[in-house]
C-alpha positions in Angstrom: -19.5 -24.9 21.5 -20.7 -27.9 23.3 -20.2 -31.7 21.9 -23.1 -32.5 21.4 -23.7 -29.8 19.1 -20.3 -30.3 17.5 -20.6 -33.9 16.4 -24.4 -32.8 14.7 -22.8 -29.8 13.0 -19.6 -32.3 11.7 -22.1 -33.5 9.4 -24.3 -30.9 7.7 -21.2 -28.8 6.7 -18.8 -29.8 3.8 -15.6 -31.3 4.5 -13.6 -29.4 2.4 -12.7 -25.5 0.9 -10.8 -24.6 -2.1 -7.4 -23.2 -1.1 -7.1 -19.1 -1.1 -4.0 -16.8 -0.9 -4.0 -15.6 3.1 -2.1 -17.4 6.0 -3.3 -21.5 6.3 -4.2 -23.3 9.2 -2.1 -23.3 12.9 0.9 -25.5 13.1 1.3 -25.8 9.3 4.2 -23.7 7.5 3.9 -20.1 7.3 0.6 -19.9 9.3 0.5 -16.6 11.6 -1.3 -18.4 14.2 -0.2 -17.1 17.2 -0.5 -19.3 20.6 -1.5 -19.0 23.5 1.3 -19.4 25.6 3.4 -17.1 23.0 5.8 -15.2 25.2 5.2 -11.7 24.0 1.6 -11.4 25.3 1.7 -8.8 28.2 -1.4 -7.9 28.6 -5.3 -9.3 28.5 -8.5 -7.8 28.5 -9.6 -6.6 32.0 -13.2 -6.4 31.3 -15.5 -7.4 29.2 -19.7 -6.1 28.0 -21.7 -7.8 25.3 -24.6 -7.7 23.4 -26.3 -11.2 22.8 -27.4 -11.6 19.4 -30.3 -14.0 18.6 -29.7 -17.7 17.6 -30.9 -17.4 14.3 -31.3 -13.9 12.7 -33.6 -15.6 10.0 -36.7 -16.1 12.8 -36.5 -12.8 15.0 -40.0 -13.1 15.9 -38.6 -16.0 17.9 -36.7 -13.9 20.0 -34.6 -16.7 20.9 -31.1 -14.9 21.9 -28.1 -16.9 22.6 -27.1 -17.5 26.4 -24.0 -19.7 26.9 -21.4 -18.9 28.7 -20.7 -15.0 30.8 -18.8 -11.9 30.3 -15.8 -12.9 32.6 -15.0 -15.9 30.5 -13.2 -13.5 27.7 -10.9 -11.9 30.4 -7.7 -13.0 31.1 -5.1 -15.5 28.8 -7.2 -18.0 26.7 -7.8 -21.0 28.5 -10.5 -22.8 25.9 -8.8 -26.1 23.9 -9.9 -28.5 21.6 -10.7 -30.9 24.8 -12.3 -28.2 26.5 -13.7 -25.3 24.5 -16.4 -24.1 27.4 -14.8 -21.2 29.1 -16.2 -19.0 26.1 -18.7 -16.7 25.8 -21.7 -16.9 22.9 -22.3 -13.9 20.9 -24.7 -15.6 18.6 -25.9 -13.9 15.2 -24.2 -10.4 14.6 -23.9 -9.9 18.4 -20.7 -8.1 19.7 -18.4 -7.3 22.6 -16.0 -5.0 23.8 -12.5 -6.0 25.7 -11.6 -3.1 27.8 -7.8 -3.3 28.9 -6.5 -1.8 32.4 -3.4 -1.3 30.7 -3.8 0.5 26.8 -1.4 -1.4 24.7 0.2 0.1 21.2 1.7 -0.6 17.9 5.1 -2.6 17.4 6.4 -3.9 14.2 4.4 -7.2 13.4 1.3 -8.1 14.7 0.1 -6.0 18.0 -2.9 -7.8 19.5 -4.7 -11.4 19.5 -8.2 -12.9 19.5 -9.3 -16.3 20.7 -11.7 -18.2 19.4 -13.0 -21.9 20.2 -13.0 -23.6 16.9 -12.2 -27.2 16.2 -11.5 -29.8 13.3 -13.8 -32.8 13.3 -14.5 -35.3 11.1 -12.5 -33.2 8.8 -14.3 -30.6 8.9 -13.2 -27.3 10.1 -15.7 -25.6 12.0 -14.7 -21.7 12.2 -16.9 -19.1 13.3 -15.9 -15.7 12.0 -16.0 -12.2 13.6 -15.1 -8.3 12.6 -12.7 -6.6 14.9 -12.8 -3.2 15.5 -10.4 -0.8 17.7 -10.6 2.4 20.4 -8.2 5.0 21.7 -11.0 6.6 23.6 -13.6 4.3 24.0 -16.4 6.3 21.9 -14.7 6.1 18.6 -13.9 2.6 17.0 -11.9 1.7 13.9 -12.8 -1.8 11.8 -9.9 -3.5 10.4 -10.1 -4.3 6.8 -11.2 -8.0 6.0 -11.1 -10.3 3.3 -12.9 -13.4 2.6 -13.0 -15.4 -0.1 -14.6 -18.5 1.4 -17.3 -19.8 -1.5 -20.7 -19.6 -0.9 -22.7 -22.7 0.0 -24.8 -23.9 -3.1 -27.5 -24.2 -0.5 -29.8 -20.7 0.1 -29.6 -19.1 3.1 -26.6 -21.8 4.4 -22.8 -20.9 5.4 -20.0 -23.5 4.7 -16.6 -24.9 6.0 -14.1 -22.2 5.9 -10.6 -22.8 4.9 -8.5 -20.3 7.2 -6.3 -19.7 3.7 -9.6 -17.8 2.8 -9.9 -15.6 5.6 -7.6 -12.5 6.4 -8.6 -10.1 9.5 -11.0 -11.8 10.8 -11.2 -13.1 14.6 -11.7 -17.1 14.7 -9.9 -17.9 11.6 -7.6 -20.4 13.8 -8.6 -23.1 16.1 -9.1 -23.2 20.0 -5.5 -22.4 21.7 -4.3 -20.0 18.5 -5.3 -16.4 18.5 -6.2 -14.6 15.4 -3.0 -11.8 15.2 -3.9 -8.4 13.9 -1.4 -5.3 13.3 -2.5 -1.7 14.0 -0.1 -0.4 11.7 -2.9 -1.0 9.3 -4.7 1.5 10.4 -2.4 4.4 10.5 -3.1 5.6 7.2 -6.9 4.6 7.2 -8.0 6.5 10.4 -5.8 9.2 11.1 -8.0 10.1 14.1 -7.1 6.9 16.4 -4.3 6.8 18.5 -2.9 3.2 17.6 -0.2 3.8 20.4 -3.0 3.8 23.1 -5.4 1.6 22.3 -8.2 0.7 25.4 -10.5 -1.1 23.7 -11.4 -3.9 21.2 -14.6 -5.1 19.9 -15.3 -8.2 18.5 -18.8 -8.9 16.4 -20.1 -11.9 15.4 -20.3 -12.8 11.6 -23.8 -13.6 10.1 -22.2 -16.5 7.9 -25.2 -16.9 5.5 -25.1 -16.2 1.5 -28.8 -14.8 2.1 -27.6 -10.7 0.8 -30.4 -9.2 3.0 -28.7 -10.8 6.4 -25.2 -11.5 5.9 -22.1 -9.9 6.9 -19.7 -8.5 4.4 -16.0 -7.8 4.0 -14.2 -4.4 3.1 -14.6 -5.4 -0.4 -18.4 -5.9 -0.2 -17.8 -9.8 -0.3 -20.3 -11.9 1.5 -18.1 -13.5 4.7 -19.3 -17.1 4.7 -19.1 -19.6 8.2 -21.1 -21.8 9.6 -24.8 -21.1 9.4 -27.3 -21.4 10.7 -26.1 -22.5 14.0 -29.5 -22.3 15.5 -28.7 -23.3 19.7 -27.6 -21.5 23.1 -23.9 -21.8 21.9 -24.5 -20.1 18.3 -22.3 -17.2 16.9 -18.7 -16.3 17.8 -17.6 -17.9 20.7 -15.5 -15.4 22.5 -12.1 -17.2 24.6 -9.7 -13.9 25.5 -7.8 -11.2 23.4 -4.3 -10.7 24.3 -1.7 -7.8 23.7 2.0 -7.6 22.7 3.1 -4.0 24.1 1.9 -1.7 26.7 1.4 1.7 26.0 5.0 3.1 25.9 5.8 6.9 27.8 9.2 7.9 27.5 10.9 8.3 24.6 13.7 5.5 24.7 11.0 2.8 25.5 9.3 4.1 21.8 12.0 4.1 20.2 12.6 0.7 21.0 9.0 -0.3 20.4 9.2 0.5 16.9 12.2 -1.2 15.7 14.2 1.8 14.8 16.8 1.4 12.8 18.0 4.7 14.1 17.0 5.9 17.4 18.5 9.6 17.6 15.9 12.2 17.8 16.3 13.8 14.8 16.5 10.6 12.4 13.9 9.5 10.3 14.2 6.0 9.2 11.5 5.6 8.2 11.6 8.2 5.4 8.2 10.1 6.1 9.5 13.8 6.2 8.6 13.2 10.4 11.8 12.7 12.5 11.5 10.4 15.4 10.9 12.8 18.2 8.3 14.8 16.6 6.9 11.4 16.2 6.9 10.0 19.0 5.1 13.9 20.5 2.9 13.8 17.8 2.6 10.8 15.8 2.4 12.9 12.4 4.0 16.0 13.0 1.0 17.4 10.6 0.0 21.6 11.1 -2.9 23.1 9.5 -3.6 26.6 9.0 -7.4 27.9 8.7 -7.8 31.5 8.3 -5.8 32.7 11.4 -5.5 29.7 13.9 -3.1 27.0 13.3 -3.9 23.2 14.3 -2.3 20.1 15.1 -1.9 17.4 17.7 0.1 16.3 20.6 -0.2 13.2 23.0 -0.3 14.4 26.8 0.8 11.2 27.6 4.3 11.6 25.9 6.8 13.2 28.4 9.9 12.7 27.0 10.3 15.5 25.1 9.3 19.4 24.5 7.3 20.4 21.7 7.1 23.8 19.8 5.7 25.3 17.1 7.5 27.5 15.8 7.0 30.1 12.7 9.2 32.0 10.5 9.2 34.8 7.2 12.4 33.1 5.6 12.5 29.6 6.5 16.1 30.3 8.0 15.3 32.3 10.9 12.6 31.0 13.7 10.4 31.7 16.7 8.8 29.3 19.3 5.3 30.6 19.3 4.2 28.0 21.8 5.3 25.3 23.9 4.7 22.4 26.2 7.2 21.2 28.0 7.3 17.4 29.0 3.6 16.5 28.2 2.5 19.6 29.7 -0.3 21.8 28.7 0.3 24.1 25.4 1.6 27.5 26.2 2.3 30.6 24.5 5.7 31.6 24.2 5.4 35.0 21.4 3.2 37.9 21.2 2.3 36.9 18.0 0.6 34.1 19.2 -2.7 35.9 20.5 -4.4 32.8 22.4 -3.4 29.2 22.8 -6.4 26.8 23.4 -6.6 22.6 23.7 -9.4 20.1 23.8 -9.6 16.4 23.9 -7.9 13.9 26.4 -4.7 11.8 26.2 -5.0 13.1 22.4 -4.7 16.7 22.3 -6.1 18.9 19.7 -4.2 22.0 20.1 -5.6 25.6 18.4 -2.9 28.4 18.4 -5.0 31.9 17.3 -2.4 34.4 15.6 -2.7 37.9 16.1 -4.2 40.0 12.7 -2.0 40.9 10.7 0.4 38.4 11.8 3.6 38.7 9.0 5.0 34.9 9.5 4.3 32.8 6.6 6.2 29.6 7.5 5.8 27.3 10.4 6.7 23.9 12.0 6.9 22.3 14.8 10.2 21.2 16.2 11.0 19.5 19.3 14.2 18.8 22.0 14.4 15.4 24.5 14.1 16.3 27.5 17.3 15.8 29.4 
């Protein structure tokens, strides 16, 4: 966002927002506003591809798109400030990008990951531009994190307003330039059991249409229109993309895990957490979940876990069992009993392992179980 168009936008917006329930503005008390020179970031996006979006969605027979600013600007730490906010790059109206990192980065307790945005306060007015934020474990699937906003509408048609970052929960640019949006991937355990939020390669960030026109604008999880600035009509219009910065690198071995997480207790077979799932089995598996459809048995390993061997294991009366496959530090799936007719995988750093039994098979129960590796 250039100057010039930031002292003609202080005045066509409203200077103030009703107060909501969510985290309030950087450097006042018990904002999550995370900076950037916060000593847990590790890691920043590597690379970056985007797709413009047009300056005002309203006119696309224009075809006006957005063009300030390029793709390398969003790697590496956050370097746009209130003084300087130029190192961006423009998404414009409901364009997006996507962060790839070199190094895939997982969940901790608290927040896991940041995004930077340029927005400023002037002539008390806080301009915010607001954007979804989606995640990947493989870089095909992505995940949107649930987002609230209960900014009012502009009494004007078609218009967005000042936002109030009190308003605003899990959504990139509720903070000013130099203070990174957090966001936690626990969230989205329960949500989408399919992604991987231990290996995550991937973020996407996509611009907010801030309108209160229904046929254009973004919406939240709830189906609320997501108000911000609109229209912002010029070569710096949309999102304004600075970096997005992670806490913890993927972690391998099992110690490094367990002290990812915050375990209260780290021995294998604890569970602190009270899920039924003890930690090791965890930490191979993230769920420990087996299915059984018709004569195959499924569940799910992570190849890139080698601190520990995983079994499945079945049994007739829950006291007596046998390993009827096996990998051994991160290794492939084997079969380890007769009764286990074929033993099949598929999928990357995620595996989805298919174990066949033989007809007739007389086991009823089964688990899987698993040992560190010494």
């Amino acid at each position: 966002m250039t100057t010039l168009f930031r002292f003609a936008l202080g005045f066509t917006l409203a200077t103030c927002a009703v107060a909501g329930p969510f985290a309030p503005a950087a450097g006042q008390p018990g904002s999550d506003a995370i900076a950037v020179a916060d000593p847990r970031f590790t890691t920043w996006a590597t690379s970056v591809s985007s797709i413009r979006g047009p300056v005002d969605i309203a006119y696309p027979e224009d075809e006006v798109y957005v063009n300030f600013g390029v793709e390398a600007n969003a790697t590496g730490p956050a370097d746009a400030t209130a003084a300087a906010p130029y190192p961006v790059i423009s998404l414009g109206d409901g364009g997006s990008a996507d962060l790839k990192f070199a190094v895939p980065f997982g969940d901790i307790p608290g927040p896991d990951f940041a995004v930077f945005e340029n927005g400023f306060v002037s002539f008390n007015t806080t301009f915010l531009e607001l954007a979804h934020v989606e995640v990947s474990s493989d870089g095909i699937h992505f995940y949107r994190f649930p987002s609230t906003s209960l900014t009012p509408l502009s009494t004007t048609p078609g218009e967005g307003t000042n936002v109030n970052a009190t308003n605003v929960r899990n959504l990139a640019g509720k903070y000013v330039a130099g203070f990174g949006t957090p966001f936690d991937l626990a969230e989205l355990r329960a949500l989408y059991p399919a992604l991987d939020t231990q290996r995550i390669i991937q973020v996407r960030v996509i611009d907010v249409i801030g309108t209160n026109d229904p046929t254009l604008a973004s919406r939240d999880a709830t189906g609320n229109i997501i108000a911000d600035p609109y229209p912002t009509a010029y070569p710096t219009g949309g999102f304004d993309l600075d970096a997005t910065g992670a806490f913890q690198p993927t972690t391998t071995t099992y110690s490094a895990w367990a002290a990812s997480q915050g375990l209260t207790n780290t021995a294998a077979t604890a569970d602190p957490d009270h899920n039924g799932v003890p930690n090791l089995i965890e930490y191979l598996t993230t769920n420990g979940a087996v299915e059984l459809t018709g004569n195959t048995l499924h569940f799910s390993r992570l190849s890139y876990r080698t601190g520990g061997n995983l079994k499945l294991q079945a049994s007739t009366d829950l006291l007596q069992w046998t390993t009827l496959a096996e990998s051994a530090n991160g290794a492939a799936m084997q079969s380890a009993d007769g009764n286990a007719a074929t033993v099949s995988e598929s999928g990357g750093f995620r595996k989805d392992v298919s174990v066949q039994l033989l007809t007739g098979a007389t086991r009823r129960y089964f688990r899987l179980a698993a040992s560190p590796v010494p």
